[in-house]
C-alpha positions as CSV (number, residue, x, y, z in Angstrom):
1,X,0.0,0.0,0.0
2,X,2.9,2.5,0.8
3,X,4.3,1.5,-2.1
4,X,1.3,2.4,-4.3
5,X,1.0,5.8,-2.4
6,X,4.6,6.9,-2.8
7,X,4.0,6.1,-7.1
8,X,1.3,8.0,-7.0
9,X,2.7,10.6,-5.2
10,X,5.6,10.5,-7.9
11,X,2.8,10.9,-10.9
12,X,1.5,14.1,-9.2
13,X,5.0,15.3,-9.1
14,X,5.9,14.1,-12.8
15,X,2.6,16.0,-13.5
16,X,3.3,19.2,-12.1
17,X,6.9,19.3,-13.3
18,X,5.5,18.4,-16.5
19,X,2.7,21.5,-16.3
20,X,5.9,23.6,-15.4
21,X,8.0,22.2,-18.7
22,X,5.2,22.8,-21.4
23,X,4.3,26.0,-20.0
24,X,7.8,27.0,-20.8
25,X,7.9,25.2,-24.1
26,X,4.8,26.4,-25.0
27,X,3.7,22.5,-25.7
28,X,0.1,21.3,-25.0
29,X,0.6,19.5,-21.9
30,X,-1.2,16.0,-23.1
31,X,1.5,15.8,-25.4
32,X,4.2,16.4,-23.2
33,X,2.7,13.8,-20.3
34,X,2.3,11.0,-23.1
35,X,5.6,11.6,-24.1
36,X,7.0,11.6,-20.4
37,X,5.0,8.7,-20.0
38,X,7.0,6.8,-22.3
39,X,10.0,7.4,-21.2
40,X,9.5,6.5,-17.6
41,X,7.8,3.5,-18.7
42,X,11.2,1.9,-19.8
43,X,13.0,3.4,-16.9
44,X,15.3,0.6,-15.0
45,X,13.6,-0.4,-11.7
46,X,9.9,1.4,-12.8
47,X,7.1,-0.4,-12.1
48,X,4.7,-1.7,-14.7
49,X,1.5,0.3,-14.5
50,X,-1.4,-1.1,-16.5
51,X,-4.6,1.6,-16.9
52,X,-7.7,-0.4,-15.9
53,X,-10.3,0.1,-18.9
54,X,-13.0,0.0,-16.1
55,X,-11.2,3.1,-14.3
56,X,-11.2,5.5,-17.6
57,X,-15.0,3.9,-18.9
58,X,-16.3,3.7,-15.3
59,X,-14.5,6.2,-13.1
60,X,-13.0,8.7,-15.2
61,X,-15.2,9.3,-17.9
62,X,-18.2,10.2,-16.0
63,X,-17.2,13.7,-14.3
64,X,-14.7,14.7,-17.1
65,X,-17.5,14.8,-19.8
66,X,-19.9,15.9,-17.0
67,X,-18.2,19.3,-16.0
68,X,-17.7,19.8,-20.0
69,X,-20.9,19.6,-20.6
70,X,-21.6,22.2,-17.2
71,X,-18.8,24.3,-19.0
72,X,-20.9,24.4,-22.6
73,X,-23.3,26.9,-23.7
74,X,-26.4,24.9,-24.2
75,X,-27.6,27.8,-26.3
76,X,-24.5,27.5,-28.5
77,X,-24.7,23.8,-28.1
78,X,-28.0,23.7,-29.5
79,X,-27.2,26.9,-32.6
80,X,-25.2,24.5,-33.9
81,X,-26.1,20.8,-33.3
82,X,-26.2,20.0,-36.9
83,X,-22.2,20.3,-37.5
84,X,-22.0,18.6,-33.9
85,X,-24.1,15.5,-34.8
86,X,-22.7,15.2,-38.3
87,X,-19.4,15.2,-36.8
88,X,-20.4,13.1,-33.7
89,X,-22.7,10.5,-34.9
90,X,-21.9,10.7,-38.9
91,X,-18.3,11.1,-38.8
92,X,-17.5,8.6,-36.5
93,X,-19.7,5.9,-37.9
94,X,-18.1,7.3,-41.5
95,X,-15.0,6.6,-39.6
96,X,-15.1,2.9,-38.1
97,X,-16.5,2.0,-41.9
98,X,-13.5,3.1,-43.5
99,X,-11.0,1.3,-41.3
100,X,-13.3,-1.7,-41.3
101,X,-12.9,-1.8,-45.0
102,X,-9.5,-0.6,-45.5
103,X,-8.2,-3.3,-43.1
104,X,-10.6,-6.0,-44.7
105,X,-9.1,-5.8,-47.9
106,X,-5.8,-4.7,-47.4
107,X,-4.9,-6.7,-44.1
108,X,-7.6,-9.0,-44.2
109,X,-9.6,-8.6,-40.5
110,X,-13.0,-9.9,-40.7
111,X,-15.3,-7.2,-41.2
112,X,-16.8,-7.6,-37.6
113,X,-13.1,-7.3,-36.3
114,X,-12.5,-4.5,-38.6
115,X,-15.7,-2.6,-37.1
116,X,-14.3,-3.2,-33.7
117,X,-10.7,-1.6,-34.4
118,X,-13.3,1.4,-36.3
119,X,-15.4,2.0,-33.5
120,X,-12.0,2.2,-30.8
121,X,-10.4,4.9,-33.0
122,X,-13.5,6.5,-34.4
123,X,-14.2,9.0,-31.9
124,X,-11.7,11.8,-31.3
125,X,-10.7,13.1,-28.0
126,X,-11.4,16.7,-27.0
127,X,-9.1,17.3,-24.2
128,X,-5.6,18.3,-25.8
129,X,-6.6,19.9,-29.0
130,X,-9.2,22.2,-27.4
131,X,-6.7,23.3,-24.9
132,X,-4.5,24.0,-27.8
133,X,-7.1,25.8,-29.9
134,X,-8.1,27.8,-26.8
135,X,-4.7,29.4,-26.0
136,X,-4.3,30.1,-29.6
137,X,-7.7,32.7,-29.4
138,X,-9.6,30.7,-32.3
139,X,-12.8,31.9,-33.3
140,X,-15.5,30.7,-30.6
141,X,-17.8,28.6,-32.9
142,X,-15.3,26.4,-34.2
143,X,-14.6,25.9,-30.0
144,X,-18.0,25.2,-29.4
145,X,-18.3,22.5,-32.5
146,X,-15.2,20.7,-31.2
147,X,-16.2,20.8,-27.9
148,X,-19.6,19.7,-28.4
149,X,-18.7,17.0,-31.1
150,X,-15.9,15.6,-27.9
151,X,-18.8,15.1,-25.5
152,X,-21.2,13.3,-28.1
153,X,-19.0,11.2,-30.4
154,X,-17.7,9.5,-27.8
155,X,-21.7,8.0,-26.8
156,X,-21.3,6.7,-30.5
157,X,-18.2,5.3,-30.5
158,X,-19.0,3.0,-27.1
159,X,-22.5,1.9,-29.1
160,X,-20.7,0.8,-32.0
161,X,-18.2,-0.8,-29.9
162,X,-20.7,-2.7,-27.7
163,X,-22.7,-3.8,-31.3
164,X,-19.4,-5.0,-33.0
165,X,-18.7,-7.0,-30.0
166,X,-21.5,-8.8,-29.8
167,X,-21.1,-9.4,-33.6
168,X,-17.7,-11.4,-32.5
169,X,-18.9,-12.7,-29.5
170,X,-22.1,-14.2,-30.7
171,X,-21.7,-14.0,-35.0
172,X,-24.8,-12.2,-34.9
173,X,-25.6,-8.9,-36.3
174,X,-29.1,-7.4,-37.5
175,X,-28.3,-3.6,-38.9
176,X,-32.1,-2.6,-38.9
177,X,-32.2,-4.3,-34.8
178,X,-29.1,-2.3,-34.2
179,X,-30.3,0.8,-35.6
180,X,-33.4,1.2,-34.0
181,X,-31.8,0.3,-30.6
182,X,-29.1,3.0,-31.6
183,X,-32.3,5.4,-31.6
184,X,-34.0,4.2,-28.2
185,X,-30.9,5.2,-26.6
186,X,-30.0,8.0,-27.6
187,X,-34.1,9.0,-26.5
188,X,-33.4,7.3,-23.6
189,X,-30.9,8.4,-22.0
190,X,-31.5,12.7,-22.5
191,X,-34.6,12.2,-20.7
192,X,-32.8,10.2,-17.8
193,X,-29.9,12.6,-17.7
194,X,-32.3,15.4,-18.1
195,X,-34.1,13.9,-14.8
196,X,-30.5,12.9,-13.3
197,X,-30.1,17.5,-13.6
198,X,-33.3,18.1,-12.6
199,X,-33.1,15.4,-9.2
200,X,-29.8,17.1,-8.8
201,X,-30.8,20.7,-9.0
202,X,-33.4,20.4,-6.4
203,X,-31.5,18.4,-3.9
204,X,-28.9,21.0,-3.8
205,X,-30.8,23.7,-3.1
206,X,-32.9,22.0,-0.2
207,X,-29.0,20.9,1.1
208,X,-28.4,25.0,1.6
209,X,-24.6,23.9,2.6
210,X,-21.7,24.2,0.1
211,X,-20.1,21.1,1.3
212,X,-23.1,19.6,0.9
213,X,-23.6,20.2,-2.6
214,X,-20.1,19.7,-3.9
215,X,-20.4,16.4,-2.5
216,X,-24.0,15.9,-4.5
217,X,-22.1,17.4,-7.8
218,X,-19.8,14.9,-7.8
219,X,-22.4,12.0,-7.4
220,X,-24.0,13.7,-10.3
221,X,-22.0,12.2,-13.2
222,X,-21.9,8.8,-12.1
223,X,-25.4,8.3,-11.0
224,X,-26.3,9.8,-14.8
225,X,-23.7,7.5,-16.5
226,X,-23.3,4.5,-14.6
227,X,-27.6,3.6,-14.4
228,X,-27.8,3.3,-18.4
229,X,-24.9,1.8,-18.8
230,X,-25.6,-1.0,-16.9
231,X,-28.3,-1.7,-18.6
232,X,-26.8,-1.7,-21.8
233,X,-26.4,1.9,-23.1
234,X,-23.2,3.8,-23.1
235,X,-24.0,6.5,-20.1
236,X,-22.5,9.5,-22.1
237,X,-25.8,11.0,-23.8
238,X,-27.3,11.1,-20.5
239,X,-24.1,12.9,-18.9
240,X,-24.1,15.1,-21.1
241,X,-27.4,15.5,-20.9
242,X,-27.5,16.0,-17.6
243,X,-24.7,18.4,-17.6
244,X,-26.2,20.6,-20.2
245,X,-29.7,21.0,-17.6
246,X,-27.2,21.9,-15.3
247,X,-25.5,24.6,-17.4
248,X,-29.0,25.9,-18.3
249,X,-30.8,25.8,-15.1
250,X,-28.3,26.0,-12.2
251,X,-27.1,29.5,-12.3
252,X,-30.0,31.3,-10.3
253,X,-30.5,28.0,-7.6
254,X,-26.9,27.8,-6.7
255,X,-25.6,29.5,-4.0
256,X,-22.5,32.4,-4.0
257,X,-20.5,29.9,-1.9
258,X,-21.2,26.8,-3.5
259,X,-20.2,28.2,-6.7
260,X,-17.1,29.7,-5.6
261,X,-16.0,26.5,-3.7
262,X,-17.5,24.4,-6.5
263,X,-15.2,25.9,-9.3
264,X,-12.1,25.3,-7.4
265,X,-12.9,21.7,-7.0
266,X,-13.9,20.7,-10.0
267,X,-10.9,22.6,-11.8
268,X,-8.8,20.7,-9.4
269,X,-10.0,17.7,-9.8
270,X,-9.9,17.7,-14.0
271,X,-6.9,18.8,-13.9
272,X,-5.2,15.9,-12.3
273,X,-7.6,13.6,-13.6
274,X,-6.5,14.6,-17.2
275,X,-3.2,14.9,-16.4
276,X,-3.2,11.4,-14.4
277,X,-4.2,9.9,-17.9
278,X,-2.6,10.9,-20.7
279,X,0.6,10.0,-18.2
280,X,-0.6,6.4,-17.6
281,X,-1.2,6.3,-21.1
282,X,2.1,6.9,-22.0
283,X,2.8,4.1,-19.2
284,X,0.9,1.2,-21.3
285,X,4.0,1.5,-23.7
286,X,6.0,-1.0,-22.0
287,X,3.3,-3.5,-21.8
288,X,2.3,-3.3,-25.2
289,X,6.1,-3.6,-26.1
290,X,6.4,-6.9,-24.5
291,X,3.7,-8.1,-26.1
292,X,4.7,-6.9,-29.5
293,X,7.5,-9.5,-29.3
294,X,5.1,-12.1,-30.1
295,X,4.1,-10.2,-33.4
296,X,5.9,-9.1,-36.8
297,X,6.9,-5.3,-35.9
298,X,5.9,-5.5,-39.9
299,X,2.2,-6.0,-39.4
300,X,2.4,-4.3,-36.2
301,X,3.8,-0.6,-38.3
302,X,1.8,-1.4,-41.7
303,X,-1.7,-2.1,-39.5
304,X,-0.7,1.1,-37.7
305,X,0.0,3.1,-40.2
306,X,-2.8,2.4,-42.6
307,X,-5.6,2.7,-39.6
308,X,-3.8,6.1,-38.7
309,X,-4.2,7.2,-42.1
310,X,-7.5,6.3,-42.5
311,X,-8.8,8.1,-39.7
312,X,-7.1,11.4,-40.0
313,X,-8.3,10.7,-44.2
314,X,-11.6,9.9,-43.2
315,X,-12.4,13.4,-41.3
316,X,-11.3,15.4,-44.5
317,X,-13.6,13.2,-46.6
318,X,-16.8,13.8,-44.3
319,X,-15.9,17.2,-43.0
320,X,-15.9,19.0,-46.7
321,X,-18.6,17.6,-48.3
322,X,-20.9,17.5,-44.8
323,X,-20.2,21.5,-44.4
324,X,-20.9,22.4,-48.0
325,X,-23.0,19.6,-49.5
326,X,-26.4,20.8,-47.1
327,X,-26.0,24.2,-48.0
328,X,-25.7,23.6,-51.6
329,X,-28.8,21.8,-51.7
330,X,-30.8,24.0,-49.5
331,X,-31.4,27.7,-49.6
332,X,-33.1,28.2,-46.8
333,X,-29.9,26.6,-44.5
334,X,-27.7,29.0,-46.9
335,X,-29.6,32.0,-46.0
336,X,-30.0,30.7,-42.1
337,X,-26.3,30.0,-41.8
338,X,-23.3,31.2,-44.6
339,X,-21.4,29.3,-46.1
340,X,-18.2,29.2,-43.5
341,X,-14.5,30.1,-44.9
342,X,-12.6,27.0,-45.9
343,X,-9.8,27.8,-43.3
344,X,-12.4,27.1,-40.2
345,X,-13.6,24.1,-42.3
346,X,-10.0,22.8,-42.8
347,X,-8.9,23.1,-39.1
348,X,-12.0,21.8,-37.8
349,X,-10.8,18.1,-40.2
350,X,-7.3,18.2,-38.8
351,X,-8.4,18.9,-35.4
352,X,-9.0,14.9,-35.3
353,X,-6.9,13.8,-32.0
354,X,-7.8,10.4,-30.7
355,X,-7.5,9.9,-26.7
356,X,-7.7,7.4,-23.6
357,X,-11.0,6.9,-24.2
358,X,-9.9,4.7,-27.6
359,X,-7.4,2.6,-25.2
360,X,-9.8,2.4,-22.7
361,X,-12.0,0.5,-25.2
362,X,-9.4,-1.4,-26.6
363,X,-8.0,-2.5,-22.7
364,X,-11.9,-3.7,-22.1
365,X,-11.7,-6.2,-25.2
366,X,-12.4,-9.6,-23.4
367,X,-9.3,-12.0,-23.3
368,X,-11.0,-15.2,-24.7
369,X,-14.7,-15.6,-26.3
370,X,-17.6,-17.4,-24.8
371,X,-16.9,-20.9,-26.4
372,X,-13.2,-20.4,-24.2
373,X,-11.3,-19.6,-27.5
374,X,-8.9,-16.2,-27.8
375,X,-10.7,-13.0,-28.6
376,X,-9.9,-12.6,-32.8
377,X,-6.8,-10.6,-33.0
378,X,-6.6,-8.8,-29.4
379,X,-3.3,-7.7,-29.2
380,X,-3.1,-6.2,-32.9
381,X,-6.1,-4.6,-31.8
382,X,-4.3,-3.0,-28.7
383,X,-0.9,-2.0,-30.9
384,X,-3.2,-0.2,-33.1
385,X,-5.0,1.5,-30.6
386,X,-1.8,3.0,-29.0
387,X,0.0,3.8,-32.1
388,X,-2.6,5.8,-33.5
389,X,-3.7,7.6,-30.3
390,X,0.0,8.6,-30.5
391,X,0.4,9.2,-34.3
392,X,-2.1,11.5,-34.0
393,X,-1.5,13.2,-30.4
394,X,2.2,14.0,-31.3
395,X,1.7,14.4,-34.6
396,X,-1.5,16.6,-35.2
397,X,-0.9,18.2,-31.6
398,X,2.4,19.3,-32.5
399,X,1.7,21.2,-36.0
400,X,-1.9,22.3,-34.8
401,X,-0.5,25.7,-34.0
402,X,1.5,26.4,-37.0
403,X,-1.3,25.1,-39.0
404,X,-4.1,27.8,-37.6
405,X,-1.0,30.5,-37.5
406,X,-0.8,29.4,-41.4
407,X,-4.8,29.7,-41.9
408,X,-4.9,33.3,-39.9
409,X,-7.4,31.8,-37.8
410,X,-5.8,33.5,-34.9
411,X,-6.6,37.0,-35.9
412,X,-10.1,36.4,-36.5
413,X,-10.3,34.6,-33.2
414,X,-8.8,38.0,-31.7
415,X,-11.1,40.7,-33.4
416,X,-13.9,38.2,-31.5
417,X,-12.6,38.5,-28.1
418,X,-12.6,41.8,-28.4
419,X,-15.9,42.2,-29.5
420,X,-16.7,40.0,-27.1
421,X,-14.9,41.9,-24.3
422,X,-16.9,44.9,-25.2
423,X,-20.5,43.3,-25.1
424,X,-19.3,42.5,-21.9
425,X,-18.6,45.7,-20.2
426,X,-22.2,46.8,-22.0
427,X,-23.6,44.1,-19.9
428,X,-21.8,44.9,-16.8
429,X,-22.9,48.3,-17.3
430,X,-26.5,47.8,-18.0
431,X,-26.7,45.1,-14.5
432,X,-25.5,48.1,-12.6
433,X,-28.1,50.7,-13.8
434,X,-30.8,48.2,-13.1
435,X,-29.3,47.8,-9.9
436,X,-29.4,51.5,-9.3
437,X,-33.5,52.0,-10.6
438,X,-34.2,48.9,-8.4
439,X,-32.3,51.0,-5.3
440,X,-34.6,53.7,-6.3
441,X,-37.8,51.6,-6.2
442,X,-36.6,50.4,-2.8
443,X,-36.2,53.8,-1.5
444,X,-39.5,54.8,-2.5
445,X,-40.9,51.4,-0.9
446,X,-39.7,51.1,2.3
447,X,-38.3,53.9,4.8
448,X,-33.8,53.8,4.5
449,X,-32.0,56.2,5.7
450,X,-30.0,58.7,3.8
451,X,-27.0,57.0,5.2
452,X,-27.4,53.5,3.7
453,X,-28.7,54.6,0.4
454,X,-25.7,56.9,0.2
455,X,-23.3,53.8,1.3
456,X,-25.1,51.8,-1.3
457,X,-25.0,54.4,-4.1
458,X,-21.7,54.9,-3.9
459,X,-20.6,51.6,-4.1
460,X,-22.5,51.1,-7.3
461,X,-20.6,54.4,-8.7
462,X,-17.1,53.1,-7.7
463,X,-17.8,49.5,-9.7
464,X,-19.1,51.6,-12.4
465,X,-16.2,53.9,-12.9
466,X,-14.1,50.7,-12.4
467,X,-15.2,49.6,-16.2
468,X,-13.3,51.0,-18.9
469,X,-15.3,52.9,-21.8
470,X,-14.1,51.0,-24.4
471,X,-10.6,48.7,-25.3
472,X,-9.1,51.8,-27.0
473,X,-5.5,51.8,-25.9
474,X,-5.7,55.4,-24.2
475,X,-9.0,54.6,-22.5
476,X,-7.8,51.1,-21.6
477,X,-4.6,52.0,-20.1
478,X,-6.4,54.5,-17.2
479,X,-8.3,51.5,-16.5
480,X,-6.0,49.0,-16.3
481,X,-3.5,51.4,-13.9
482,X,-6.3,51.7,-12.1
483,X,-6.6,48.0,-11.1
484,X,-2.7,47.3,-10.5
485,X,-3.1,50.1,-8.1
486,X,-5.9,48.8,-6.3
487,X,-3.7,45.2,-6.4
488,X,-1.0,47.2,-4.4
489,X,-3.4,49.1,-1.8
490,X,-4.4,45.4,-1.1
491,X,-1.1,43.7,-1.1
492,X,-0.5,46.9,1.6
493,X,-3.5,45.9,4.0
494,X,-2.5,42.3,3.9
495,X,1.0,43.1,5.1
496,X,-0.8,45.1,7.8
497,X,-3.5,42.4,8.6
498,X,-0.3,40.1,9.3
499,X,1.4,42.4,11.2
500,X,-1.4,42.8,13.7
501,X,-1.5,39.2,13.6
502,X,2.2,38.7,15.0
503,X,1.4,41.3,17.5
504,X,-1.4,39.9,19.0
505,X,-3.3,42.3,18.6
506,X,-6.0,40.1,16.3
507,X,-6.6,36.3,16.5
508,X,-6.1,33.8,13.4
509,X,-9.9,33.8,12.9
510,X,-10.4,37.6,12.6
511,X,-7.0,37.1,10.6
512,X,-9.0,34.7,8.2
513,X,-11.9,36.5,7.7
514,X,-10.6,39.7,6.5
515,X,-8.0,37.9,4.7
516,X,-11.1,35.9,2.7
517,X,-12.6,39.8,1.7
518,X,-9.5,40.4,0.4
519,X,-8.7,37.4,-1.5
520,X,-12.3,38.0,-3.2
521,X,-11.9,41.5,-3.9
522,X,-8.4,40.6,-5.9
523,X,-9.8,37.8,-7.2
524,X,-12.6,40.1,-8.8
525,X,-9.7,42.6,-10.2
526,X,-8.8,39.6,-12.1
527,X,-12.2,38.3,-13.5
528,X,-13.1,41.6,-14.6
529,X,-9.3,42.5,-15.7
530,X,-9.4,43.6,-19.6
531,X,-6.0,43.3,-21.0
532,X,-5.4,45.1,-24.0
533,X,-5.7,42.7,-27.3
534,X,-3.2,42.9,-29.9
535,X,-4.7,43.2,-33.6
């Protein structure tokens, strides 16, 4: 047990030194913690770690597309669910097709075998490229389409997988049977995850204790995924589902503190679980190479290299034609929503990373069929798996940025945020004036002294005058003075506040308190901080 607890204490450390190292190199982390995990897989003396499929299908999964779905708009999730379920239910079904046909003819898998290997690398993972698109300021709606097709395709992928399985298992397969069970699914699970949000929603607010309703958060995900998957769906629809109620509904019946306390948790706790994984993905190299000794490294590199190219192929191939085909054929879609530039098209097709989620599925392949027999071509399956979640991490990851620098992508991604910065401060604006005409209504309702609706005018004045007029350089620059002078004044009182403390002259608990005001009011400076955009 100790020993467990000191190698996991070593990943944490590997993980932040890791953080530390890409944040330098300006390297998407996931790639990095693969890559790391590689190398300390061979290390003399390291111990083999295997990734349990049941811990990424079963334990990780479930609160990592959960507090995605939470984080999505599910008013931009729903402007543009037909890009997300072409891309999320056509392109990966598209997708496992190809590769079972390619490696059919070419290598000679049976075509339920060939399905199976499809439906693993099918769906792409959304972790590492969308933390590479964010920090390079791409426009928002080709975010939103990635993101949204990362928490759906992976919901196809697993129903695929499960109907190719059986196919092997049993050598029976009825595409009409499987299709309309495909549907009832799919309808199934939104309107249990959609009852999972709204079971969740009002438990919370009778709990009235942040503690309380972090802890029922975190049941959330795994009470929405875990109930249909046991009974034979794949638990992601109604996550995400149930994360998207959430998103919607949650805002006004959360509390302050339970938000506050909420964010910090979940942040936390995604971070090291998606950290934690792409390292012990990297770990499942050493197993895999000792296995590979049984095989012809041949097959192994052509199987690898033909699936890899498939899928990345295969994205191109339905991307193009599913953007501009629709639009071509109907006016009405043309008129509703333009035809989009072929640069947002094109990075949208290479943005095709495949994950843990594909080795996850390939881990939870059954070692021997029913009749006793080994399962059809396991281990090739696994190889595969691996080398293409890596062929494309490293690869794609890697040129990702020079690719949307190429495309200009980044400018137009720029001019957004700033128009987006400025609706903002509109908005801020505008909540404070209705503040203010509801202060007046108060006053003329109920009997205040001149003292407290002075106190609470002014206060209202001071956060107004803390907003700049505009992003204008000249106009932004008072504003933005402004707050790194407040960020001293602040930094003053807490020197003070500690210095009363090591007097005696306060306790720790009045030390605490004060201290938390403070931490809040800088921690507002840097919510509402607009930092000059460059053009």
């Amino acid at each position: 047990m100790e020993a467990k607890f000191q190698i996991f204490l070593t990943l944490l450390g590997v993980l932040a030194g890791t953080a530390l190292v890409a944040r330098r190199t300006d390297i998407a982390p996931a790639i990095l913690l693969l890559l790391v995990g590689v190398v300390l897989a061979f290390v003399p003396g390291m111990p083999s770690l295997e990734l349990p499929p049941e811990l990424v299908l079963l334990v990780v999964l479930p609160p990592l597309i959960y507090s995605a779905s939470v984080a999505m708009s599910w008013r931009e999730f729903k402007a543009n669910l037909r890009p997300i379920i072409l891309l999320s239910v056509g392109c990966v079904i598209f997708t496992a097709f190809l590769v079972a046909a390619a490696t059919h003819y070419l290598i000679g898998l049976p075509w339920s075998t060939g399905f199976l290997l499809g439906a693993i690398v099918a769906p792409p993972d959304v972790v590492a490229p969308l933390a590479i698109a964010r920090k390079l300021g791409m426009p928002r709606r080709i975010l939103v389409i990635l993101e949204g097709e990362g928490l759906a395709n992976d919901a196809t992928a697993l129903i695929l997988y499960r109907f190719a399985l059986a196919a092997i298992t049993t050598g029976l397969f009825s595409l009409p049977k499987a299709t309309g069970t495909f549907f009832v699914i799919v309808a199934g699970e939104i309107a249990f995850g959609t009852a999972v949000g709204w079971l969740s929603l009002r438990a919370r607010r009778r709990a009235r204790d942040p503690q309380v309703e972090i802890t029922l958060s975190l049941i959330t995900p795994y009470l929405a995924y875990w109930i249909p998957e046991h009974f034979g769906g794949s638990g992601v629809i109604a996550t995400v589902a149930c994360g998207l109620y959430m998103s919607w509904n949650g805002p006004l019946l959360i509390s302050a503190a339970t938000r506050l306390q909420g964010i910090f948790f979940w942040d936390l706790i995604i971070y090291l679980i998606e950290g934690l994984l792409f390292l012990l993905t990297g770990f499942q190299m050493r197993s895999l190479y000792e296995k590979s000794k049984s095989f012809p490294l041949d097959d192994i590199l052509t199987a690898t290299v033909l699936v890899a190219v498939i899928v990345i192929v295969a994205r191109f191939l339905w991307v193009f034609p599913g953007t501009y085909l629709p639009r071509w054929l109907s006016r009405q879609l043309r008129d509703r929503d333009p035809l989009p530039s072929w640069r947002a098209v094109f990075v949208v097709a290479f943005t095709g990373v495949r994950g843990a989620v594909s080795l996850a599925a390939a881990l939870a392949l059954p070692l021997t069929l029913p009749s006793g027999e080994a399962f059809p071509y396991r281990d090739l399956i696994l190889f595969v798996a691996f080398g293409v979640i890596f062929v494309t991490l490293v690869g794609l990851g890697l040129t990702l940025p020079p690719v949307v620098r190429w495309l200009g992508l980044a400018r137009d991604g720029r001019s957004e945020h700033v128009a987006e910065h400025e609706q903002e401060i509109a908005a801020r604006r505008e909540a404070l004036n209705a503040a203010l005409k509801s202060l007046d209504a108060i006053t003329d309702d109920r009997e205040l002294s001149d003292e407290v609706v002075k106190l609470l005018r002014s206060r209202h004045e001071i956060r107004i005058n803390q907003l700049p007029d505009s992003l204008d350089p000249d106009k932004h620059d008072t504003s933005a003075t402004g707050t790194e002078l407040t960020r001293e004044l602040i930094s003053s009182e807490r020197k003070f506040i500690h210095m009363l403390l090591r007097d005696g002259k306060i306790t720790d608990e009045t030390r605490r308190r004060i201290e938390r005001d403070l931490d809040l009011e800088e921690a507002s400076l840097s919510n509402r901080e607009y930092r000059r955009i460059p053009l």
